[in-house]
C-alpha positions as CSV (number, residue, x, y, z in Angstrom):
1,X,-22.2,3.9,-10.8
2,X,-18.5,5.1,-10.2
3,X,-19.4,5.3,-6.3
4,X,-20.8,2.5,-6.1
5,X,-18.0,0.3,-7.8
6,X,-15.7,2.9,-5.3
7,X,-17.4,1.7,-2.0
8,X,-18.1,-1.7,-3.1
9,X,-14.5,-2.3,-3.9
10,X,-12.9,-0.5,-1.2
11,X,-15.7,-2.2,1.1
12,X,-14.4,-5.4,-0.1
13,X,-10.8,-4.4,0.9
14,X,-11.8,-3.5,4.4
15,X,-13.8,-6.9,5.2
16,X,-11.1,-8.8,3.5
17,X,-7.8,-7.5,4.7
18,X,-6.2,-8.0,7.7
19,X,-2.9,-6.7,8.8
20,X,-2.8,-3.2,8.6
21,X,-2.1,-1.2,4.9
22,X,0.6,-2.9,4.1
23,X,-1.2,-6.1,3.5
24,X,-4.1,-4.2,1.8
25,X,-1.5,-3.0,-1.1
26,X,-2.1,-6.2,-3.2
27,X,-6.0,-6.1,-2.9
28,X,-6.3,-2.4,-4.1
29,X,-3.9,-3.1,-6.3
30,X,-6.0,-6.2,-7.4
31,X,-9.2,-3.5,-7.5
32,X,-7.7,-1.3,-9.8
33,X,-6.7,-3.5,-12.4
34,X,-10.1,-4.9,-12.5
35,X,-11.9,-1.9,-12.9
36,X,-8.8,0.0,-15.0
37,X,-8.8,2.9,-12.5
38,X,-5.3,3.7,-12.3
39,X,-2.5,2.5,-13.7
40,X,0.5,0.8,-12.2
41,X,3.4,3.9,-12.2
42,X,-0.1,6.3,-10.6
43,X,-0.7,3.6,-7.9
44,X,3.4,3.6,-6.7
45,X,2.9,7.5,-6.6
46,X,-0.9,7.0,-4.4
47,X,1.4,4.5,-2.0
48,X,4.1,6.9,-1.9
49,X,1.6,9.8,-0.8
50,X,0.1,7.6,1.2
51,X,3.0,6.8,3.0
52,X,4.1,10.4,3.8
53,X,0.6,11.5,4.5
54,X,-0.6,11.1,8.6
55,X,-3.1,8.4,9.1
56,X,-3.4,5.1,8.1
57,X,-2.0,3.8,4.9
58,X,-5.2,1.9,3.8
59,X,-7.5,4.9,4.3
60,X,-5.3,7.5,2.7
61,X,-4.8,5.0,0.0
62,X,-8.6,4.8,-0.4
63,X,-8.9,8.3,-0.2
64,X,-6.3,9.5,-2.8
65,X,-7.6,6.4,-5.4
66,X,-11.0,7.7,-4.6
67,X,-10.2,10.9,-5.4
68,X,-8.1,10.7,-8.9
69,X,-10.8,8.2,-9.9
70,X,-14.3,10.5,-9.1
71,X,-13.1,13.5,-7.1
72,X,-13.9,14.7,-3.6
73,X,-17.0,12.9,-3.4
74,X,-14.9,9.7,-4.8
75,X,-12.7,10.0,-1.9
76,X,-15.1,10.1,0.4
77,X,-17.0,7.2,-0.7
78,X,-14.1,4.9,-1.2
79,X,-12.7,6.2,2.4
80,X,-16.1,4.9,3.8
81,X,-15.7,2.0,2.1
82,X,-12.4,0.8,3.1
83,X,-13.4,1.8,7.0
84,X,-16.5,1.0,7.8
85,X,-16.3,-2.9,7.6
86,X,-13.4,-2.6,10.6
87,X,-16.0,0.0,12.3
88,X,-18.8,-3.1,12.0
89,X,-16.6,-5.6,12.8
90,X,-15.0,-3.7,16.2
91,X,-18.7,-3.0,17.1
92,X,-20.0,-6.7,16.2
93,X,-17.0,-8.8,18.0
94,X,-15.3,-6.7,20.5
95,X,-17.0,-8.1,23.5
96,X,-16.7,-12.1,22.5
97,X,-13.3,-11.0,21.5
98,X,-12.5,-9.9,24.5
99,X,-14.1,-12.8,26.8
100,X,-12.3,-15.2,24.0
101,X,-9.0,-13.5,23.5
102,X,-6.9,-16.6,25.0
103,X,-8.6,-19.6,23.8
104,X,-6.4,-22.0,21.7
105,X,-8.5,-21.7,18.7
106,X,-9.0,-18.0,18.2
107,X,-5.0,-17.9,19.0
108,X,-4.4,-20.9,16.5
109,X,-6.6,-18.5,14.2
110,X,-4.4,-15.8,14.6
111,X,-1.1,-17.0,14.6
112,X,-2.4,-18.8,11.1
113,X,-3.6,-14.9,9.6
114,X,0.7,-13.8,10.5
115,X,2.0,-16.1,7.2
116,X,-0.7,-14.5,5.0
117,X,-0.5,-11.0,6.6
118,X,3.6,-11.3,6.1
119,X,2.9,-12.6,2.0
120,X,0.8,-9.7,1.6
121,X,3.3,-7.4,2.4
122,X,6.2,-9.2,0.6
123,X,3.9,-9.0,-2.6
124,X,3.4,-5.1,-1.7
125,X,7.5,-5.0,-1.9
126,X,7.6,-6.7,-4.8
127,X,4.9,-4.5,-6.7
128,X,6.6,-1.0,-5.7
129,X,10.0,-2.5,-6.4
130,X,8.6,-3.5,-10.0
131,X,7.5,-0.3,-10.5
132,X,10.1,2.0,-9.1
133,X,13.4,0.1,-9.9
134,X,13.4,-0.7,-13.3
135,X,13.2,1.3,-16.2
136,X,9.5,1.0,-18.3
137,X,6.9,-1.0,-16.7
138,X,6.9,-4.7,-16.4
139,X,3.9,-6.4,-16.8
140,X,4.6,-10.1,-15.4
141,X,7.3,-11.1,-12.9
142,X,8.6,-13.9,-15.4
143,X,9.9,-11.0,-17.6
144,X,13.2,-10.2,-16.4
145,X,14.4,-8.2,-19.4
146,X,13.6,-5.0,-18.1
147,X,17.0,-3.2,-17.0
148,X,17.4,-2.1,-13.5
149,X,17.7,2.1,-12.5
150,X,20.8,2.4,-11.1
151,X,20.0,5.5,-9.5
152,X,16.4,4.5,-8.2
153,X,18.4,1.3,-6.9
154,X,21.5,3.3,-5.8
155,X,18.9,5.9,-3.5
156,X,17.6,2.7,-2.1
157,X,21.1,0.8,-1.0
158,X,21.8,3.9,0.3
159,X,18.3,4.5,2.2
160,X,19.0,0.9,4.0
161,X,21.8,1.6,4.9
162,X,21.7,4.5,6.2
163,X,18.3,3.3,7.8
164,X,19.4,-0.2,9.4
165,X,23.6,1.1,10.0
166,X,23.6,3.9,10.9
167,X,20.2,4.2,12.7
168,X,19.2,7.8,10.6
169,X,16.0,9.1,11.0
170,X,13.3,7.7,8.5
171,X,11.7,11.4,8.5
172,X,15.5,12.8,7.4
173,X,15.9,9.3,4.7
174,X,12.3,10.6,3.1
175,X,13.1,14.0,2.8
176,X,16.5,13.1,1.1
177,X,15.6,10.5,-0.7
178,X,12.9,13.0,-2.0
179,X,15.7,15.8,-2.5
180,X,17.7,13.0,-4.6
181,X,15.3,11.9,-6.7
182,X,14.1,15.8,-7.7
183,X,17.7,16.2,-8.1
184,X,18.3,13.6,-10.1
185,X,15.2,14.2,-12.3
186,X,16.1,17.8,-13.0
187,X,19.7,16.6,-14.0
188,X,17.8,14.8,-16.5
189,X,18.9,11.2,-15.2
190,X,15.8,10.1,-13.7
């Protein structure tokens, strides 16, 4: 039953997201609260794997849920999942698609899917940040009584900066942003 909640969810976050992994972050995380798979701080750590991982965001997010939830055949069946509705829908539209790509309506279509696509992400911001810059967990956005990590915020200030002033390598920022935070959590202040 596991693998079947696995594909069907992660099927339902392939045929319903658009926008790349990013935008999928809320529906997964959407999924997982529903059916209590993970919880909140294990999901930031599956996006931050994800991220570092190659390939796509979405699927190694499907994968590494799939897997902490079932196993290797967990993995594999939520990777399916989250996969093959683009793999139907590529095979099912990319010829009208193609023939169709400058008509007003399927650009008016498109250019209204950007606003959502860009909400999406924004809400995948705001769920990492919840759960990576202040100390505990917060369970509602109204709650603002949780206290900030200086040094979770202070490695990111320093990460955007260094990122968007002084043009550093986002390889380099990950690897010593990961140094920091090892550092900082052997030092006992993390």
């Amino acid at each position: 039953m596991i693998y079947l909640n696995l594909f069907a969810a992660f099927f339902k976050i392939g045929l319903f997201s658009f926008g790349g992994g990013y935008g999928m972050i809320p529906l997964i995380e959407r999924e997982l609260a529903a059916y209590n798979w993970l919880t909140a701080e294990q999901f930031v750590q599956v996006i931050s794997v994800s991220e570092m991982t190659p390939g796509p965001i979405a699927v190694n997010s499907a994968t590494l849920v799939g897997y902490r939830t079932a196993g290797i055949f967990g993995g594999a069946v939520a990777t399916l999942g989250v996969t093959l509705p683009s793999l139907i829908l590529v095979l099912a539209t990319s010829h009208f698609l193609y023939r169709f790509k400058r008509h007003p309506l399927v650009q008016n279509i498109l250019m209204g899917i950007k606003p959502v696509v860009l909400a999406l992400i924004f809400a995948a911001v705001l769920f990492v940040a919840q759960n990576t810059l202040f100390l505990g967990s917060m369970n509602s956005i109204s709650a603002l009584v949780y206290q900030l990590d200086p040094f979770a915020a202070a490695i990111m200030l320093v990460s955007a900066l260094c990122l968007f002033v002084f043009k550093v390598n986002p390889i380099i920022m990950i690897l010593a942003s990961g140094a920091a935070g090892v550092a900082l959590y052997y030092m006992g202040y993390m």
